[in-house]
C-alpha positions as CSV (number, residue, x, y, z in Angstrom):
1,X,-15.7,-9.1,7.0
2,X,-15.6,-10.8,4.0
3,X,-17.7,-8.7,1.9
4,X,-15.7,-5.4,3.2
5,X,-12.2,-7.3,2.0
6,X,-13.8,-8.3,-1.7
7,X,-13.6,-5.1,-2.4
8,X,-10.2,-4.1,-2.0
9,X,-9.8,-4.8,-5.7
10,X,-12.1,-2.2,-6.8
11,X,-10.7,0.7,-8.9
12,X,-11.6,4.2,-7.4
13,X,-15.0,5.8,-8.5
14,X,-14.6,8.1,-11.8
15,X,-15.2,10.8,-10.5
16,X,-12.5,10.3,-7.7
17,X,-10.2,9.1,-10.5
18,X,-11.0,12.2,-12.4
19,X,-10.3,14.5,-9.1
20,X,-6.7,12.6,-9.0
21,X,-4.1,14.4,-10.2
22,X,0.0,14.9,-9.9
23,X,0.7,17.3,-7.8
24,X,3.1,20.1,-7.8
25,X,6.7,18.4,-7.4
26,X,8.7,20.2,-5.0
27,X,11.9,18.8,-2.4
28,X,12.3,18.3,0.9
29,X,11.1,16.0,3.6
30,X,7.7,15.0,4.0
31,X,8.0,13.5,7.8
32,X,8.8,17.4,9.2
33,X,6.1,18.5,11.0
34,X,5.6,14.6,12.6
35,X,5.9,12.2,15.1
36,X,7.1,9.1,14.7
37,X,5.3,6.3,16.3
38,X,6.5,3.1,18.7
39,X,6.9,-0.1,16.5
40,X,7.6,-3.4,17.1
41,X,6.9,-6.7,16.0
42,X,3.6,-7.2,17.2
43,X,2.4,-4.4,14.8
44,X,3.4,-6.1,11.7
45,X,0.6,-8.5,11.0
46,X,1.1,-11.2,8.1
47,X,-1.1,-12.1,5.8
48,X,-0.1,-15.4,3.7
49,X,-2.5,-18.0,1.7
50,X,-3.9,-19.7,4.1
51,X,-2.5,-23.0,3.2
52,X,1.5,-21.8,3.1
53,X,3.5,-21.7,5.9
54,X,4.7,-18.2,6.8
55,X,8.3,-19.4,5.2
56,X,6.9,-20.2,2.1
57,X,5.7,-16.7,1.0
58,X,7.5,-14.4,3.7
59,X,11.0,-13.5,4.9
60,X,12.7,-10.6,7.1
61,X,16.6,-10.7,7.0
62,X,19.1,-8.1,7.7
63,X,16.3,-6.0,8.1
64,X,14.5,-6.6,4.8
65,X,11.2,-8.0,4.7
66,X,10.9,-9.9,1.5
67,X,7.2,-10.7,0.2
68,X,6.2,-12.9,-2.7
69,X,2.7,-14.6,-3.6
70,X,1.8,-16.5,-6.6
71,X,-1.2,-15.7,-8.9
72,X,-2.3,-19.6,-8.5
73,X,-2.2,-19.2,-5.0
74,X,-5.2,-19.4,-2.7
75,X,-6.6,-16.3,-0.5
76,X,-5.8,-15.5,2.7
77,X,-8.1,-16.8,5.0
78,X,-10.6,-20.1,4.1
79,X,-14.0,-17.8,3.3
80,X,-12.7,-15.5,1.5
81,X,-12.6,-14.6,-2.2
82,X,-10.1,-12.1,-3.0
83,X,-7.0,-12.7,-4.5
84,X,-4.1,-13.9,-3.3
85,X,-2.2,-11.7,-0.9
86,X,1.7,-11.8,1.1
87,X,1.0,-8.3,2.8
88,X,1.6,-6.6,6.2
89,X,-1.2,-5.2,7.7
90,X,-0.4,-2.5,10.5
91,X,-2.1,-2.8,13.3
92,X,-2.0,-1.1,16.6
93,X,-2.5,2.5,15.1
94,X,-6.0,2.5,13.4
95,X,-7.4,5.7,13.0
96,X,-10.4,7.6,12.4
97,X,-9.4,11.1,12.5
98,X,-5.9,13.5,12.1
99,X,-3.0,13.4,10.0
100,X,-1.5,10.1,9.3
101,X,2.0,8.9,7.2
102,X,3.3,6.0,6.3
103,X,6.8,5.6,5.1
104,X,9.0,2.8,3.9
105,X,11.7,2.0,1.5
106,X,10.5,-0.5,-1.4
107,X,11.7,-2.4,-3.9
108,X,9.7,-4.1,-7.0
109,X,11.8,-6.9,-9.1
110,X,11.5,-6.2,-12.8
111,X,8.9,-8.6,-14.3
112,X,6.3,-8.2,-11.2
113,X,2.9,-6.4,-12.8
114,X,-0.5,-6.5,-12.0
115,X,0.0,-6.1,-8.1
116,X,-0.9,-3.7,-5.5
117,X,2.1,-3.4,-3.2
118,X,0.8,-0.5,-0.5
119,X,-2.6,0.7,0.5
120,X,-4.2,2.9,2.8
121,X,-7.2,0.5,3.9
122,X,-10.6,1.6,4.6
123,X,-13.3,3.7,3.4
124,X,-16.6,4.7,2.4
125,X,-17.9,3.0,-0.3
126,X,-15.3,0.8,-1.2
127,X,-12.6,-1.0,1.0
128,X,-9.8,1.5,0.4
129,X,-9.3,5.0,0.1
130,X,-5.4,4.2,-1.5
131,X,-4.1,1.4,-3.6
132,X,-0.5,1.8,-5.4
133,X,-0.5,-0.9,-8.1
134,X,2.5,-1.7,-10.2
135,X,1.9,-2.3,-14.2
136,X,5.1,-3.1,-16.1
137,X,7.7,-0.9,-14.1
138,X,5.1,2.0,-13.1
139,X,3.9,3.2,-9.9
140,X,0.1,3.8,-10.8
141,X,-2.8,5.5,-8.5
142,X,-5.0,2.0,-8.6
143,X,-4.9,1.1,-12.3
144,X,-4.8,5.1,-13.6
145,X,-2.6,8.1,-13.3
146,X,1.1,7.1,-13.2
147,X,2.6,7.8,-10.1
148,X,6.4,7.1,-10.6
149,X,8.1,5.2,-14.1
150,X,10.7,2.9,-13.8
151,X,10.5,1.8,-10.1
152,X,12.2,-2.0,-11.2
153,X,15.1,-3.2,-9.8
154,X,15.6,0.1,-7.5
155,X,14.9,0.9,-3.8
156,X,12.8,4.2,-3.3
157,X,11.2,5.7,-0.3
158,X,7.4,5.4,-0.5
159,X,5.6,8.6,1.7
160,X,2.2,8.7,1.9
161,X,0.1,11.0,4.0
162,X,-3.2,10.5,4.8
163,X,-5.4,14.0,6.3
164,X,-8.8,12.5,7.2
165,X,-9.7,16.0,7.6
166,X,-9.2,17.7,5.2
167,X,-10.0,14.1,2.8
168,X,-6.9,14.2,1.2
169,X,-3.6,12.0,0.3
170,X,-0.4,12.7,-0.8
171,X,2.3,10.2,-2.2
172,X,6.0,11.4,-2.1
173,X,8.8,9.3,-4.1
174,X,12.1,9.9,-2.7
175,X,11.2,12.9,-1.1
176,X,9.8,14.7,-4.0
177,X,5.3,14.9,-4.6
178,X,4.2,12.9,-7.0
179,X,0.3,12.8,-6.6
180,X,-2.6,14.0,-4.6
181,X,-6.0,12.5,-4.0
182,X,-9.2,13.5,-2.5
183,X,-9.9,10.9,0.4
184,X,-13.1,8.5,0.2
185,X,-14.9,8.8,3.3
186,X,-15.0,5.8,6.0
187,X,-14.9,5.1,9.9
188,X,-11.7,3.6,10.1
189,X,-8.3,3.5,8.3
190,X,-4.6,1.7,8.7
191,X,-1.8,1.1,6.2
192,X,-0.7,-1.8,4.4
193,X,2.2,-3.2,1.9
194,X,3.4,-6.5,0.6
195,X,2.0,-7.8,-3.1
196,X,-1.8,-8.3,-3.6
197,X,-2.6,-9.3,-7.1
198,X,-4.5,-7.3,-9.2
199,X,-6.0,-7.6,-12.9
200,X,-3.1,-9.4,-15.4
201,X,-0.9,-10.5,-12.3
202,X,2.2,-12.0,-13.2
203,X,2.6,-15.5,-12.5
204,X,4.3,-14.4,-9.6
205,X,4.7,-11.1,-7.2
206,X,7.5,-9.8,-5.2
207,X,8.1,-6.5,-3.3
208,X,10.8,-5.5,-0.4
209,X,10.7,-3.5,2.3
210,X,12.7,-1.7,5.0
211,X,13.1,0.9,7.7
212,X,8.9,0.6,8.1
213,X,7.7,4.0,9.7
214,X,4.6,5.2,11.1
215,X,4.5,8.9,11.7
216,X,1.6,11.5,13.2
217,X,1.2,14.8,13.4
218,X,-0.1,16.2,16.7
């Protein structure tokens, strides 16, 4: 387990990178076609430095889940060595096959960098198949292509689909789509979103996030 999480760092093989590209912008919404899945709690797992109390790094009030980690802050669990985390991991809908989306409605304070704040976990030769990282007020595809400029200080609503299939993702940003990228293989995938620091993390981290949606289409 801990050798598969060491690698969520890792940046996406060049020739995955290279294969990367915006797609064709275009309207409408991305969830039509779907169905959206049962949540509750117990599908929102935390993961927190082991040695904070939940409080410390987590908070979900008026329906906004607030998450913040510090770059001096330990890992999540005792054995591991990745870097420090305040994420949601969703569990209860793994999956190995079909056509999977995540949606959600984030919010990055100006002067958080360096941090991955969603990913689509699992893969073939590296932990993750998606990583959105934030550099200086941009939405990037891992530590490449920008995504979205200017997300500071702003709610927007964060679609990503996910056809194991056909090996391919696509991010939407407020309806509209911004990027596609060819899928990386592995057995099992799931979604998750919080702040996980990256390369020149800020001293600390901080995303939002509301109105959490898991959608499939049958």
């Amino acid at each position: 387990m801990v050798a598969v999480v060491a690698l969520l760092a890792s940046s996406p093989a060049p020739a995955a990178a290279s294969r990367a590209a915006r797609a064709p912008v275009h309207g409408g919404n991305p969830t039509v076609g779907f169905t959206e899945v049962r949540l509750t709690e117990s599908n929102f797992e935390l993961q927190r430095p082991y040695d904070e109390p939940s409080g410390d790094r987590y908070s979900f009030h008026g329906g906004v889940r607030q998450l913040w980690v510090l770059s001096s802050d330990k890992p999540h669990a005792r054995n591991s060595h990745t870097s420090p985390r305040t994420e949601i991991r969703m569990t209860g809908y793994d999956y190995s096959s079909g056509v999977w989306q995540f949606e959600g409605y984030g919010y990055v304070p100006a002067g958080t960098t360096g941090v991955s704040i969603m990913q689509v976990f699992g893969a073939g030769e590296t932990a993750t198949t998606l990583m959105l990282h934030v550099y200086d007020g941009a939405l990037r595809y891992y530590d490449r292509q920008v995504v979205e400029d200017g997300i500071y200080d702003r709610w927007f609503r964060l679609n990503v689909v996910h056809d194991v299939g056909a090996s391919m993702l696509t991010v939407y940003i407020d309806g509209v789509q911004k990027l596609q990228a060819p899928g990386r293989g592995g057995d099992s995938h799931y979604f998750k979103f919080g702040v996980y620091a990256q390369r020149h993390a800020s001293s600390c981290m901080e995303s939002r996030w509301k109105n959490i949606k898991i959608f499939r289409k049958h």
